[in-house]
Backbone bond lengths (Angstrom), bond angles and torsions (degrees), N, CA, C in turn:
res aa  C-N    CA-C-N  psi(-1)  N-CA   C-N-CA  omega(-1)  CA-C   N-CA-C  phi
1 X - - - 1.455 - - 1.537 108.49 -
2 X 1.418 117.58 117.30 1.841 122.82 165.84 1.205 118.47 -91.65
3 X 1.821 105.48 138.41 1.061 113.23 179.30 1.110 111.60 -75.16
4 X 1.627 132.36 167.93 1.527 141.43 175.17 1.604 102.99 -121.56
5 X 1.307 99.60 120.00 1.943 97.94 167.41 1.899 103.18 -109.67
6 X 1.594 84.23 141.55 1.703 80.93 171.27 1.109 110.46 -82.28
7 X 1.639 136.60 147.80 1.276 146.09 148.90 0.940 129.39 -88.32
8 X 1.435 134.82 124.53 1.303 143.57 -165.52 1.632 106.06 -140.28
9 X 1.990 91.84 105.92 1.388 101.47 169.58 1.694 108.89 -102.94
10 X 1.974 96.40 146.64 1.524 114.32 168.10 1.550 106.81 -112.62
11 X 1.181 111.40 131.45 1.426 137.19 142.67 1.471 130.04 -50.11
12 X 1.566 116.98 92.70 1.709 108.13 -169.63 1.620 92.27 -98.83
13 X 1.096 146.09 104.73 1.459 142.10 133.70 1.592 122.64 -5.74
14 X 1.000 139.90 79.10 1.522 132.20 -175.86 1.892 103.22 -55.26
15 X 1.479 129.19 108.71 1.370 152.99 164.26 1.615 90.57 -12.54
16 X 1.130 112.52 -78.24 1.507 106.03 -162.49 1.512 111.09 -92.64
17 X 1.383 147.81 37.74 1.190 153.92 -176.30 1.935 100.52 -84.86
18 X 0.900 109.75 166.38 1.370 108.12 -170.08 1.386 106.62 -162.09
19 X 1.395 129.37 140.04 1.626 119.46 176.47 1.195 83.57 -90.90
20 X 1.899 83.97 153.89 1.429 117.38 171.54 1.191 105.11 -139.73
21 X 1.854 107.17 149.56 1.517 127.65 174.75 1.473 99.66 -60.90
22 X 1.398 128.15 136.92 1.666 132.83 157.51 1.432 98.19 -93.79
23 X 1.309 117.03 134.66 1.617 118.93 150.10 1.384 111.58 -134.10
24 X 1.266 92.02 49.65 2.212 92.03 158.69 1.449 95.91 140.20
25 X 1.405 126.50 155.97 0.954 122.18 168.59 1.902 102.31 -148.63
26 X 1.807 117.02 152.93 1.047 122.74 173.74 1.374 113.03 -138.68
27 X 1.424 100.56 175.13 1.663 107.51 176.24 1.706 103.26 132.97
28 X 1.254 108.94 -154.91 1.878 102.80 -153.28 1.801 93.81 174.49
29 X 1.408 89.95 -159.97 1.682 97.25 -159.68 1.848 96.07 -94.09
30 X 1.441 109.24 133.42 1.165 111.79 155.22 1.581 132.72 -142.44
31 X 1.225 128.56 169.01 1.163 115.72 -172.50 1.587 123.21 69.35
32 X 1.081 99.35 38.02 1.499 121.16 -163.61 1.338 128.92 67.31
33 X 1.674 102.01 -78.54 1.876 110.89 160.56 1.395 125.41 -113.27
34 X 1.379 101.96 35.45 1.528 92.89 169.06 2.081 111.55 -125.77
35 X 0.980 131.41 161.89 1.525 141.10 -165.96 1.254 100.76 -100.12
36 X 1.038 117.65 125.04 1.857 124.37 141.62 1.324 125.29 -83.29
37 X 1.081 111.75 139.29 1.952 102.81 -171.34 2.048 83.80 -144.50
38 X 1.193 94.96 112.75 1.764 103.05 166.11 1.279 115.07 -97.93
39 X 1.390 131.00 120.66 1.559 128.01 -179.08 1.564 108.27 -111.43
40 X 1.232 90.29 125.61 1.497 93.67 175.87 1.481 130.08 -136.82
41 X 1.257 131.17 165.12 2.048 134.25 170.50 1.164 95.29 -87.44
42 X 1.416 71.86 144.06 1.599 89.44 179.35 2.270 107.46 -121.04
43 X 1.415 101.91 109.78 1.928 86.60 -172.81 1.842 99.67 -124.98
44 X 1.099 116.48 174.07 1.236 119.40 -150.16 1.600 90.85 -123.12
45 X 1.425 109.90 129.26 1.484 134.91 -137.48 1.959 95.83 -98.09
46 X 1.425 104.48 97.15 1.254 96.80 -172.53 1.989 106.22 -98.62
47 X 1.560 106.88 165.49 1.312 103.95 172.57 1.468 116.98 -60.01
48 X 1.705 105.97 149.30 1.288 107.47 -179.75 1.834 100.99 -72.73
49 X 1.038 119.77 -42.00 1.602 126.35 -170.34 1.603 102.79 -156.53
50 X 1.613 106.89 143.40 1.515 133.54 -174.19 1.357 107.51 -117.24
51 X 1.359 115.27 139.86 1.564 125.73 138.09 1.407 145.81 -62.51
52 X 1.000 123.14 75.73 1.899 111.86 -166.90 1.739 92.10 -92.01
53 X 0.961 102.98 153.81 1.486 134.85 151.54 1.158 132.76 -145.79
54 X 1.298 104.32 132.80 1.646 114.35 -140.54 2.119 95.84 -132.29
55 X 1.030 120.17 145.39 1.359 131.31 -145.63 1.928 88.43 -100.46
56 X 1.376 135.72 109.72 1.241 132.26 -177.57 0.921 126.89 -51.67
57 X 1.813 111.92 -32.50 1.689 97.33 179.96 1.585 104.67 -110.96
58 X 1.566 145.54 27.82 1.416 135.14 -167.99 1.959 89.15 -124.12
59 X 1.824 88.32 -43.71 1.682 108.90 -166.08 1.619 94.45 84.51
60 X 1.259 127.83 31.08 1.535 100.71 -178.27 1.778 90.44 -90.38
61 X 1.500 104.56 -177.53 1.443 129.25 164.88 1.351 140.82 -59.34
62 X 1.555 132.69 53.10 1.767 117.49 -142.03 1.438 114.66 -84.85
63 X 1.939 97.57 -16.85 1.515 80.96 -174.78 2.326 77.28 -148.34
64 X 1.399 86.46 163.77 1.440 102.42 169.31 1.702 121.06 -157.06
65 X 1.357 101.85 95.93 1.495 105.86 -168.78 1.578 117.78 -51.74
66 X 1.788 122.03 -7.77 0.988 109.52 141.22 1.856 158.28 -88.35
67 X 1.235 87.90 8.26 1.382 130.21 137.41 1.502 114.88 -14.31
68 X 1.280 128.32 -87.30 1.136 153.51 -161.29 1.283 125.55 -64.48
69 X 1.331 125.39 -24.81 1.049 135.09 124.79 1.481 161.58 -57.70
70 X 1.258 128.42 92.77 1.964 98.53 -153.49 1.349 100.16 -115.60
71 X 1.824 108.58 22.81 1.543 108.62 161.63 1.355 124.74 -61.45
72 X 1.316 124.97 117.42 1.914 86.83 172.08 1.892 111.05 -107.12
73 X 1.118 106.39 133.15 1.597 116.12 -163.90 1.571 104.19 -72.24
74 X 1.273 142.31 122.12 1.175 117.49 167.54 1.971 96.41 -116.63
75 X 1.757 112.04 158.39 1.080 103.90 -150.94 1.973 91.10 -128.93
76 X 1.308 109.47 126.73 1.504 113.34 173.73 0.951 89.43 -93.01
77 X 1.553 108.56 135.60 1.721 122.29 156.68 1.773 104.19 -126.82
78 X 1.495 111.67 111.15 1.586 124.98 175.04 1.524 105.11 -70.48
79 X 1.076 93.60 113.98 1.883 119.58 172.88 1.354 105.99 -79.19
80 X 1.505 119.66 -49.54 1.566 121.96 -139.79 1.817 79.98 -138.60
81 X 1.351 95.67 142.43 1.479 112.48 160.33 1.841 101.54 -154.34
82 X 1.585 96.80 116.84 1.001 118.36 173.78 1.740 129.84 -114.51
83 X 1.514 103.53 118.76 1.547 104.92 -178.69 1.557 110.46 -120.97
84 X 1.602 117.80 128.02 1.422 138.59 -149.18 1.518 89.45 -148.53
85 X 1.473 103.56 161.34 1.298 150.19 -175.07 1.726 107.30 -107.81
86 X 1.029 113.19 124.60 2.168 115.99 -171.54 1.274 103.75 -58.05
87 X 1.479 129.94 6.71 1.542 129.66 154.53 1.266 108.05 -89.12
88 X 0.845 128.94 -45.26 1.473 122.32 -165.87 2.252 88.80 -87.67
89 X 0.806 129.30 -5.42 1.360 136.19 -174.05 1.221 98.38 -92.90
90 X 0.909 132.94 -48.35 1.489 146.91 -166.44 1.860 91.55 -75.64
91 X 1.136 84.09 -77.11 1.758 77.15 -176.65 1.378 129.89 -37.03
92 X 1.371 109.45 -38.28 1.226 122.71 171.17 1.632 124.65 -23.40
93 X 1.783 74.29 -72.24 1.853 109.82 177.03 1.590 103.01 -53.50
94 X 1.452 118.72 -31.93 1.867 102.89 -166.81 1.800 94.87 -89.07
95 X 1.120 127.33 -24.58 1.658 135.71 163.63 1.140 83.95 -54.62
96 X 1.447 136.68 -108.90 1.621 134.17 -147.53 1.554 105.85 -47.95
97 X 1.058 145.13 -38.76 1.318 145.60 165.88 1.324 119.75 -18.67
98 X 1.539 95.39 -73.23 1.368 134.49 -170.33 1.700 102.12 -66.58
99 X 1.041 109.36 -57.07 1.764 108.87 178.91 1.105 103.10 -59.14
100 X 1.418 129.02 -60.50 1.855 118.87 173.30 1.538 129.73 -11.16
101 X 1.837 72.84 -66.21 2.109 96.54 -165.47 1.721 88.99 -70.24
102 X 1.566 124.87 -32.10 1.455 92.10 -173.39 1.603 103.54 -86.36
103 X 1.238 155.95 13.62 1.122 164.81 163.76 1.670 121.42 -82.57
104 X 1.210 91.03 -39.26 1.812 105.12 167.43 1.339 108.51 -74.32
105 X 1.578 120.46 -38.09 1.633 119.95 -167.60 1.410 83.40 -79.81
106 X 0.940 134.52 -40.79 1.986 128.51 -158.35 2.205 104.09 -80.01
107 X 1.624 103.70 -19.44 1.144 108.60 169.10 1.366 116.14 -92.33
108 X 1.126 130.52 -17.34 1.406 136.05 -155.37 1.093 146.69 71.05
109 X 1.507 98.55 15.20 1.309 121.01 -153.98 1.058 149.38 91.36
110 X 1.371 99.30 -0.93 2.014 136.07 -177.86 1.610 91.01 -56.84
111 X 1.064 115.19 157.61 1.859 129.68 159.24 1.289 87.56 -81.98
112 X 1.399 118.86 145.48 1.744 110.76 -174.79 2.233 76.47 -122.35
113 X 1.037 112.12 -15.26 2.134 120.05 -175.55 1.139 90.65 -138.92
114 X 1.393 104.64 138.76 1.742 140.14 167.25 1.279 107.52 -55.49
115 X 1.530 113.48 -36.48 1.383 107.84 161.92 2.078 90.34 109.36
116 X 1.462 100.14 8.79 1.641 93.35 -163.23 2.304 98.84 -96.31
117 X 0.924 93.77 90.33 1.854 98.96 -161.99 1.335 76.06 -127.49
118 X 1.711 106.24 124.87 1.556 128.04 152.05 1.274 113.01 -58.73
119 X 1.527 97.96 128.94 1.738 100.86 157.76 1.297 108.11 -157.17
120 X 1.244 91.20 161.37 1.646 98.75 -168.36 1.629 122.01 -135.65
């Protein structure tokens, strides 16, 4: 005959935790058997300060020191670094699964994302 214990989980909220946008996440196996997964934003790296010069009597545009550049920088900043065990990895995947399919049934099947998410 087995005994049964009840389990009773609590939820502590960390005070200063904050959601954040993910746009991509990377990383791989380390530590032998456990995964790293880094999630990070991704925002597009603007000048701190520009030059315009502007013509006094038309007002047109003659010069624009951002101009000169036609790189455009975009900048990952890693929020989250997460290291797990392929159980808790696994689980992960049947959570995201599961939220999908109930998100698709609540869309109808609509693409609710283009599907265009960095990863690396």
């Amino acid at each position: 005959m087995s005994k049964t214990k009840n389990l009773r989980l609590e939820y502590i909220r960390d005070p200063g935790m904050k959601p954040l946008a993910v746009h991509g996440v990377y990383g791989g196996t380390c530590a032998g058997d456990a995964l790293e997964l880094n999630l990070f934003t991704e925002t597009q790296v603007y000048p701190k300060d520009r030059d315009l010069v502007y013509d006094a009597d038309t007002g047109l545009l003659l010069y624009d020191s951002g101009d000169k550049n036609d790189t455009v920088i975009y900048q990952r900043k890693v929020h989250t670094r997460l290291i797990m065990d392929k159980n808790v990895a696994r689980y992960i995947i049947d959570w995201l699964e599961q939220g999908l399919a109930s998100m698709e049934e609540e869309s109808g099947g609509n693409d609710l994302h283009d599907g265009n998410i960095a990863k690396e």
